[in-house]
C-alpha positions in Angstrom: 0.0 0.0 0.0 1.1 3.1 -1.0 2.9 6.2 2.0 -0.8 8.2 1.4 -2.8 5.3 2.3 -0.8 3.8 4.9 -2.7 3.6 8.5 -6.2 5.1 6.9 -9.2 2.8 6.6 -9.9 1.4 3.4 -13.6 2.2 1.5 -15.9 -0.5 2.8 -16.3 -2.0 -0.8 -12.4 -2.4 -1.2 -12.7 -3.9 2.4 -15.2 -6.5 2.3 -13.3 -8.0 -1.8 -10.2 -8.3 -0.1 -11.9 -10.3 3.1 -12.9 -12.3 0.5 -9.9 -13.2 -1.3 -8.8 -13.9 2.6 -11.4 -16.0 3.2 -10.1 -17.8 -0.3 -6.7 -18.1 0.7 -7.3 -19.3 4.3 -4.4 -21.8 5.6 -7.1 -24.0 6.7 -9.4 -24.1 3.6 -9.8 -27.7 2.7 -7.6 -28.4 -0.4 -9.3 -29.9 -3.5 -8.2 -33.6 -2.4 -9.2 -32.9 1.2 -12.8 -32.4 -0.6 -12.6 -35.7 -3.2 -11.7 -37.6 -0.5 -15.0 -36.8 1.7 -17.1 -37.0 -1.9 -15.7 -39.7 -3.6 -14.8 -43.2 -3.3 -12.2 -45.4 -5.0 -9.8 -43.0 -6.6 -7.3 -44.4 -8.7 -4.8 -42.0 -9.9 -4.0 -41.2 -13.2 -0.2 -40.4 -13.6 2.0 -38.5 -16.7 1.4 -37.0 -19.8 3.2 -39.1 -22.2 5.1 -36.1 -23.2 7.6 -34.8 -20.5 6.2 -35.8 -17.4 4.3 -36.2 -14.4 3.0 -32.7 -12.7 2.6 -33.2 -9.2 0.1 -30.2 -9.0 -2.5 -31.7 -10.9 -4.2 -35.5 -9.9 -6.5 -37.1 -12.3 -8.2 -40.2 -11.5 -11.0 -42.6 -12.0 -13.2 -42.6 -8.8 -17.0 -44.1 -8.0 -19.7 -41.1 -6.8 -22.5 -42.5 -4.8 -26.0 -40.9 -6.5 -29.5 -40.5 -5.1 -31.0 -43.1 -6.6 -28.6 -45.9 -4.7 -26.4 -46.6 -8.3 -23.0 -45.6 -8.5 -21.4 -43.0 -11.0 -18.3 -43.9 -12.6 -16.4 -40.7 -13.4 -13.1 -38.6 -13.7 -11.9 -36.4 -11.0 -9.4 -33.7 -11.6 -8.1 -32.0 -8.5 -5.3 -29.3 -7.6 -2.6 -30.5 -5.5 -0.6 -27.9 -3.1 0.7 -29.9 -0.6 0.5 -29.9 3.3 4.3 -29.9 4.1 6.8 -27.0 3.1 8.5 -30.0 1.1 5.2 -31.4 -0.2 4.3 -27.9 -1.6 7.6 -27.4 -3.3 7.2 -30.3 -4.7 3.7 -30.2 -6.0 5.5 -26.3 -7.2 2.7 -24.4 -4.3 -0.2 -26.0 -6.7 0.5 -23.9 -10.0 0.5 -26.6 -12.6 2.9 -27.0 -15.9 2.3 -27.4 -19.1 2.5 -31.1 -18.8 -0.6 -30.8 -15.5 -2.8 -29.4 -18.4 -1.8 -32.2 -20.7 -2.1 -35.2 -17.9 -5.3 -34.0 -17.3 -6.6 -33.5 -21.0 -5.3 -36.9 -21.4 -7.6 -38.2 -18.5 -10.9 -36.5 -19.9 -9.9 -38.3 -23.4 -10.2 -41.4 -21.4 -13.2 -40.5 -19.8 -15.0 -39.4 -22.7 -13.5 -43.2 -24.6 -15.5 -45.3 -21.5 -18.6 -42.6 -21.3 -17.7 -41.0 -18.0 -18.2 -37.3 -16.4 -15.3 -35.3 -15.6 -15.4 -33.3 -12.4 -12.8 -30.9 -11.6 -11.9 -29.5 -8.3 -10.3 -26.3 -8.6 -7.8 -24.3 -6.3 -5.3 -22.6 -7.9 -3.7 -19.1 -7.9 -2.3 -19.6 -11.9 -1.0 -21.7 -14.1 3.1 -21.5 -13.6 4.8 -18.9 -15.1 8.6 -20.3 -15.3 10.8 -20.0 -17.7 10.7 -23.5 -18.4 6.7 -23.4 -18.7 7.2 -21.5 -21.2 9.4 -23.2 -23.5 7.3 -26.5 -22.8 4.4 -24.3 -24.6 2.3 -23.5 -21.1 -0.3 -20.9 -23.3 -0.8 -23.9 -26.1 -1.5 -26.3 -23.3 -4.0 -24.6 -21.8 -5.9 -23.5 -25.2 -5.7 -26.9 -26.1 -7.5 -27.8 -22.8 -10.4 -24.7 -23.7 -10.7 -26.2 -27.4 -10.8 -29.8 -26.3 -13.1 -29.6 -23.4 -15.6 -27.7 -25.6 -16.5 -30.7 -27.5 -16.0 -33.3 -24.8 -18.7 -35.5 -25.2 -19.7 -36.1 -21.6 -21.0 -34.2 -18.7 -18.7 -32.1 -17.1 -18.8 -30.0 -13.9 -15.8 -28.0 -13.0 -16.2 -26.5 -9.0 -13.9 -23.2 -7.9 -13.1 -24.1 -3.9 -10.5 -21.1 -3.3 -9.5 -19.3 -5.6 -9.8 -19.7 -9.3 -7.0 -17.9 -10.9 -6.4 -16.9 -14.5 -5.6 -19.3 -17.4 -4.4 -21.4 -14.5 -8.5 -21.8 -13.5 -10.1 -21.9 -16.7 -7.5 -24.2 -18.4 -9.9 -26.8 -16.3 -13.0 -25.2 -16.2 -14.4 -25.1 -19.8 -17.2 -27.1 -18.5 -21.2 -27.8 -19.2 -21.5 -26.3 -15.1 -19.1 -24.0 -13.3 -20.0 -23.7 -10.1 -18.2 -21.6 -7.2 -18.0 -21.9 -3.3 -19.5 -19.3 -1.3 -16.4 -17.7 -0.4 -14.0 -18.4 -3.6 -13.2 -16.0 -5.6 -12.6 -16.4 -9.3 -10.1 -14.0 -11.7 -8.5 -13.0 -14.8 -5.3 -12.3 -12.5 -4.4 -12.7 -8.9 -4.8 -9.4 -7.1 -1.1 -8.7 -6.4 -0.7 -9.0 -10.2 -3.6 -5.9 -11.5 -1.9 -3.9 -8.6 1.8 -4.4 -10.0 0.3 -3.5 -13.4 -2.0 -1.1 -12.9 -0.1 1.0 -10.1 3.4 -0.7 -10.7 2.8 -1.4 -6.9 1.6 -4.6 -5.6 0.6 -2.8 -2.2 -2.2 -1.2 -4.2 -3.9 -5.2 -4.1 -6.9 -4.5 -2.0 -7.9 -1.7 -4.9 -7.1 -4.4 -7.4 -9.6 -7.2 -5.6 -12.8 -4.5 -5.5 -11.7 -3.1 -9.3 -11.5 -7.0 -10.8 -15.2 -8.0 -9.1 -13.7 -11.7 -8.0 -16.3 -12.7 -5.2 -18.6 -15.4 -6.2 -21.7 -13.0 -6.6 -19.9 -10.3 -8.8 -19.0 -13.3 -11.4 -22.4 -15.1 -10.8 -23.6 -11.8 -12.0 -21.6 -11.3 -15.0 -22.2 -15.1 -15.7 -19.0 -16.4 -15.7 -20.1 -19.2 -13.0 -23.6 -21.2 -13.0 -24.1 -21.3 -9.6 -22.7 -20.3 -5.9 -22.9 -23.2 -3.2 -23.1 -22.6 0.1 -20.6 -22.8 3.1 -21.0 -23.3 6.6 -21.1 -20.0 8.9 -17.9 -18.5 8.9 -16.5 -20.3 5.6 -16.0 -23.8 4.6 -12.5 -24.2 7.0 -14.7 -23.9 10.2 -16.3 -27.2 9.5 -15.3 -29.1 5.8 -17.3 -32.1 6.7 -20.6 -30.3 6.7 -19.1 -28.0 3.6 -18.0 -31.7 1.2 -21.7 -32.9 2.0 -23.4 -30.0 0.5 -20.6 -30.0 -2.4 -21.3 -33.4 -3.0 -25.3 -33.2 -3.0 -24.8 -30.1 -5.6 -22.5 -32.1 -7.6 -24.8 -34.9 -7.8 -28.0 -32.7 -8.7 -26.6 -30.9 -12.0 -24.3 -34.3 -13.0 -28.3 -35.8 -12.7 -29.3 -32.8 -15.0 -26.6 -33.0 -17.1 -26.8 -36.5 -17.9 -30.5 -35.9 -18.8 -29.7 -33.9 -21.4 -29.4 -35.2 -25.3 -25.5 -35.4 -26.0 -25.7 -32.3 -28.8 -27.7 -30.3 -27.3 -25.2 -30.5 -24.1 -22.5 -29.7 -26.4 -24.5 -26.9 -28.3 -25.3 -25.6 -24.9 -21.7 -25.6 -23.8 -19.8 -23.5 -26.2 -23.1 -21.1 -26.7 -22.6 -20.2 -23.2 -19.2 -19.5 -23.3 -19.7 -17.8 -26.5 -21.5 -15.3 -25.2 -19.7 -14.4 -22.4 -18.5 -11.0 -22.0 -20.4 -9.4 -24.5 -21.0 -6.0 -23.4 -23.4 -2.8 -25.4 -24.7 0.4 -24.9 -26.6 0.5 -27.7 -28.9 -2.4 -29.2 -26.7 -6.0 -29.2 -26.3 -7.6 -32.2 -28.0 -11.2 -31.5 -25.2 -13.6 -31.1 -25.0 -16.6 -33.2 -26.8 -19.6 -32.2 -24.8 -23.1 -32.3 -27.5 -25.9 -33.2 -27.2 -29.3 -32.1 -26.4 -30.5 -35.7 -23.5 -28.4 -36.2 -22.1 -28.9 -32.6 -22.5 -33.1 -33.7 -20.7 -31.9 -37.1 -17.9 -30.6 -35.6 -17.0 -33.4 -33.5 
């Protein structure tokens, strides 16, 4: 924070966004695989891309989810890693995946589409690595590859923001027929120390930067770029995850019901028209988008 604005009290609006990316980044938020492993049964892990490696920050797996009906849903789960440990999150690189992450886990929801089941992706992440060797490894390709790839997926797909969803990083996963967000996540084009450093070439300016990018679960619900909010306990998910993974799971389980209702085109059709028409913005009268139909989406696949 700037010498001007150093010891006065910040607007309430500014307050209350950066309480929330707090909230997102609390040390004792359940991680992704804290929540699969309250949700989900029998996870087998999915390991490598068959390219350069295995990214620790990213785990894919094949996993059972009990429905409401009594049957059992085979699916895909894609979760973040950050790791517990000071070693564990070195390792797993503080959860910001590499190129090969994006590429193990497009590799998993190729499989899942192959034996017809829904991917799920559990999402906590402050953005994609930005290394020099991320870089040269093609990190920007991998993660449009994901986008174009997980537009025509031809299965259900649910992609869930637990913390905080950030950048390409977030979205290189989250492509998906539902994207939901928790109560107290917040979801972004860039981390909030990031707009500040650009913006006011001073990263102190990052409360400004939280309020300005409208990151809280209702400011994107409201610009569309999530399908849904679920609700936390009182005081946020980390005062009681058991409670929090229970009503996850039960809103998991209604739209995957919904979802798999749905004729496969017209869930593909309605996919990429929704995020088609994201962001589109007038002030005078809006040309009418164009429609995808269910026969073209089947063309194109």
């Amino acid at each position: 924070m700037s010498e001007e604005q150093a010891g006065k009290p910040l607007p309430a609006a500014v307050a209350a966004a950066w309480e929330r990316v707090e909230r997102a980044r609390h040390p004792q938020r359940p991680y992704p695989m804290d929540l699969i492993g309250r949700i989900f049964t029998d996870f087998s892990e999915i390991h490598g891309d068959r390219r350069f490696g295995d990214d620790e920050a990213v785990a894919c797996g094949m996993a059972r989810l009990a429905m409401p009906d009594g049957t059992t849903q085979e699916v895909l789960v894609i979760g973040i890693r950050k790791g517990g440990t000071t070693k564990e999150k070195v390792r797993r690189n503080f959860g910001m995946p590499n190129p090969e992450g994006y590429r193990k886990a497009l590799r998993a929801m190729k499989l899942a589409e192959k034996f017809n089941r829904p991917v799920i992706a559990i999402i906590d992440v402050t953005a994609a690595y930005p290394g020099i060797g991320a870089e040269e490894r093609g990190q920007g390709e991998a993660i449009a590859r994901n986008l174009l790839e997980m537009s025509r997926l031809k299965v259900p797909t649910i992609s869930v923001i637990t913390g905080e969803g950030g950048s390409g990083g977030a979205l290189g996963l989250a492509l998906a027929d539902r994207v939901l967000i928790l109560e107290t996540a917040v979801y972004s084009v860039i981390p909030p120390e990031g707009a500040a450093a650009i913006m006011w070439r001073d990263a102190g300016q990052k409360q400004f930067a939280a309020a300005a990018l409208r990151i809280t679960a209702p400011e994107v619900a409201n610009l569309g770029c999530v399908d849904g909010i679920i609700p936390e306990p009182p005081g946020g998910i980390y005062t009681d995850p058991e409670a929090g993974a229970i009503v996850l799971g039960d809103t998991i389980r209604r739209h995957l019901a919904e979802l798999k209702a749905m004729p496969l085109d017209l869930l593909i059709a309605t996919r990429r028209n929704k995020f088609r028409n994201l962001a589109q913005f007038y002030t005078e009268t809006p040309p009418q988008p164009r429609q995808t139909t269910p026969e073209e989406a089947s063309s194109r696949i």
